[in-house]
C-alpha positions as CSV (number, residue, x, y, z in Angstrom):
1,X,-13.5,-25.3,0.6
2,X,-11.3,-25.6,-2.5
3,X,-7.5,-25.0,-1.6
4,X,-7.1,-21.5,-3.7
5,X,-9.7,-20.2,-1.0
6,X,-8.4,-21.9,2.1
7,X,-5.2,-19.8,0.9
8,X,-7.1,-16.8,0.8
9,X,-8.3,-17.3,3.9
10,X,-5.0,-17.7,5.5
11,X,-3.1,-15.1,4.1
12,X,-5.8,-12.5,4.9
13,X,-5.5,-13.6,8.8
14,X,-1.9,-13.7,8.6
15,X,-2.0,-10.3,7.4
16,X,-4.8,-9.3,10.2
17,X,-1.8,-10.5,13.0
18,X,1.1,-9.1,11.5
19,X,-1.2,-5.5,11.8
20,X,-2.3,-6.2,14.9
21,X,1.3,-7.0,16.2
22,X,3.2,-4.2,14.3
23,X,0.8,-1.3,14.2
24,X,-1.3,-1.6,17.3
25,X,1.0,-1.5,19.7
26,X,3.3,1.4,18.2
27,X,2.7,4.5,19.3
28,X,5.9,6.5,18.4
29,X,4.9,7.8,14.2
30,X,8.3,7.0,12.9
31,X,8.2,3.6,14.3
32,X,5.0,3.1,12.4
33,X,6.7,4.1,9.2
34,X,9.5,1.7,9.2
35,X,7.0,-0.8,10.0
36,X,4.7,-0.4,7.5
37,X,7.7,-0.2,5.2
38,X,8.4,-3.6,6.7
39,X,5.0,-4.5,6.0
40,X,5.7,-3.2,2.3
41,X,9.2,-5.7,2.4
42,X,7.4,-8.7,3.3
43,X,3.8,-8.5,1.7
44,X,5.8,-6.6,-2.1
45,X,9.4,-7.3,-2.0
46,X,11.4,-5.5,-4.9
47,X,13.5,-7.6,-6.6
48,X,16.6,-5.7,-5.0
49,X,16.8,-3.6,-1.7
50,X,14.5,-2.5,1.1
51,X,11.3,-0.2,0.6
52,X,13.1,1.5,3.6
53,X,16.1,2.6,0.9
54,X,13.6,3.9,-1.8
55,X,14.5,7.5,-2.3
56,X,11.1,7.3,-5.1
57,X,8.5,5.3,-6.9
58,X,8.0,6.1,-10.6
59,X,5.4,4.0,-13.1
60,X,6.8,3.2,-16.4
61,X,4.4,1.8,-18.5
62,X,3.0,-0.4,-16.9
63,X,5.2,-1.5,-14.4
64,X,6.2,0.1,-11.0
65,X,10.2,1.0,-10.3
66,X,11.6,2.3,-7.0
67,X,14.6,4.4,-7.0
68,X,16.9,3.7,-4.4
69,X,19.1,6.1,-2.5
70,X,22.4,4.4,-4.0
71,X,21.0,5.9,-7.3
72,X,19.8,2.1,-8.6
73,X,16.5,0.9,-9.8
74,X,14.4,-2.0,-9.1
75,X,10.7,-3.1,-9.6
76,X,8.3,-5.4,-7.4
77,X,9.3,-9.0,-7.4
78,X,6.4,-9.7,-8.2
79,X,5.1,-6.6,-11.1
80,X,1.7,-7.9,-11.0
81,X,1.0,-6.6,-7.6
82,X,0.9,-2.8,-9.1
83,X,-2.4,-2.2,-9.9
84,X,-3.2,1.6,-10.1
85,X,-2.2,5.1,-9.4
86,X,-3.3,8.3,-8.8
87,X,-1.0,11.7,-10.4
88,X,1.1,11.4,-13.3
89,X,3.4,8.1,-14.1
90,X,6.5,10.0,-13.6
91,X,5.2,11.7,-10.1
92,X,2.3,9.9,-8.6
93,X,0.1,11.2,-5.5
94,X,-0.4,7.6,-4.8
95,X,-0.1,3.5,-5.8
96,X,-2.2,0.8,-5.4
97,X,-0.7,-2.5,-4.7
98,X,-2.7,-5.9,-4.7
99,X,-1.7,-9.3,-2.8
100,X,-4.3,-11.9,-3.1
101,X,-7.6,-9.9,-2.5
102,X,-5.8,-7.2,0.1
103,X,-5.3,-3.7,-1.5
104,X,-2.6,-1.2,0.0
105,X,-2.4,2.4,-0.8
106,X,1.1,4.2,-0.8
107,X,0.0,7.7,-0.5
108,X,2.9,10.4,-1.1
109,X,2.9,14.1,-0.8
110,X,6.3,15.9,-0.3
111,X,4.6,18.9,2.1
112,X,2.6,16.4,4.3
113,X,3.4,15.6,8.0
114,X,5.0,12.5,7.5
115,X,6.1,12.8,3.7
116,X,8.3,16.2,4.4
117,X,10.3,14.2,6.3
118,X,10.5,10.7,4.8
119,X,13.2,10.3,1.4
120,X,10.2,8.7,-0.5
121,X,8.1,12.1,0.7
122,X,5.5,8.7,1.9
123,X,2.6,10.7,3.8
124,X,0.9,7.3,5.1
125,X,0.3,3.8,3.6
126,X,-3.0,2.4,3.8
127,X,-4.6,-1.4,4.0
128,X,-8.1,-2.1,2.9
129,X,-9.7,-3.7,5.2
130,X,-12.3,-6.0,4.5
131,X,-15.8,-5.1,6.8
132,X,-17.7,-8.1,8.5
133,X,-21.3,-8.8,8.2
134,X,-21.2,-6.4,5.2
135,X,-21.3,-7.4,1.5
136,X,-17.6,-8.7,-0.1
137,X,-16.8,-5.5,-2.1
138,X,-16.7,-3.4,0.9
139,X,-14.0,-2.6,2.7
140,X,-12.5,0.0,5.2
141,X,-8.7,2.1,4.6
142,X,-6.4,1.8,7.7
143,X,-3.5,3.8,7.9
144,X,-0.5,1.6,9.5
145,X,1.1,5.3,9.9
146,X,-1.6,7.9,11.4
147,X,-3.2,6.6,14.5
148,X,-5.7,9.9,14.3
149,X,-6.8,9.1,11.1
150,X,-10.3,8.5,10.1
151,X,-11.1,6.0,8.2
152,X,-12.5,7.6,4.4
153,X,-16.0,8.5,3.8
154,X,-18.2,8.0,0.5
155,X,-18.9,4.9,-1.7
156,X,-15.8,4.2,-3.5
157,X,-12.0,5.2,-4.2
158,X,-11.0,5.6,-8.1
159,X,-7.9,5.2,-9.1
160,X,-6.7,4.5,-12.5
161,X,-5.4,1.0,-13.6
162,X,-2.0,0.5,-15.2
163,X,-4.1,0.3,-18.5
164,X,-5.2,3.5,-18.2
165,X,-8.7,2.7,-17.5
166,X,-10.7,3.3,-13.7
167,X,-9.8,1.4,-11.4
168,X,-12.5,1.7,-8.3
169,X,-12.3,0.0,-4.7
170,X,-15.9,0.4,-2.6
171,X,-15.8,1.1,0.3
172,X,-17.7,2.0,3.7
């Protein structure tokens, strides 16, 4: 096993605990949302402040900035980990963010149960999952905010990719 996939290996069960231990076990919804912000923090830091302080995230060109609620701007530490959208640049319905082969899904919508009331208007965040005994490209979206949620039906989710083109995740 070459060390680039011993990494990969090792950051995807990392990430496996740090869901089971922060997610699992939370039952209250806002405790799940500043989690999975938390989650956001450690797994796509921005180069200033806390996903918890974004008031909203914005795509300019081809880069990803988060307002803050002190009226400042800052983009991902690391601006390769935005990889797609759904919605316009200026007011997206959702981002896709990639670390090492795990996708996450900040869904917002300002009239939703969890977006009314969060300052980001973040309805729910969602990890793929990658399915066992199933081929690679298939994988399974798990909210870290809705425990009711099921998990998404058909073949694939499109987005579209910072350069404009489609950007699709299979899933199961």
């Amino acid at each position: 096993m070459n060390m680039s996939t011993q990494a990969s290996n090792t950051a995807t069960q990392n990430l496996n605990r740090f869901i089971g231990e922060q997610f699992v076990a939370t039952t209250n919804q806002q405790d799940r949302s500043t989690n999975a912000k938390e989650f956001l923090d450690a797994q796509f830091p921005l180069t200033e402040g806390s996903h918890q302080d974004v008031s909203s995230y914005v795509v300019y060109y081809t880069h990803l900035l988060a307002f803050l609620k002190d009226g400042s701007q800052c983009g991902l530490q690391n601006p390769c980990q935005f990889v797609a959208l759904t919605g316009h640049k200026s007011e997206p319905t959702s981002v896709v963010l990639k670390n090492n082969d795990t996708h996450v899904e900040i869904c917002f919508d300002r009239q939703g149960q969890m977006g009314s009331t969060d300052q980001a208007n973040i309805e729910d965040i969602q990890v793929a999952i990658p399915i066992k005994n199933l081929p690679t490209p298939y994988k399974q979206w798990i909210s870290l905010i809705h425990t009711g949620c099921q998990p998404t039906e058909g073949n694939c989710k499109v987005f579209t990719a910072k350069d404009g083109t489609d950007y699709a995740l299979h899933q199961r």
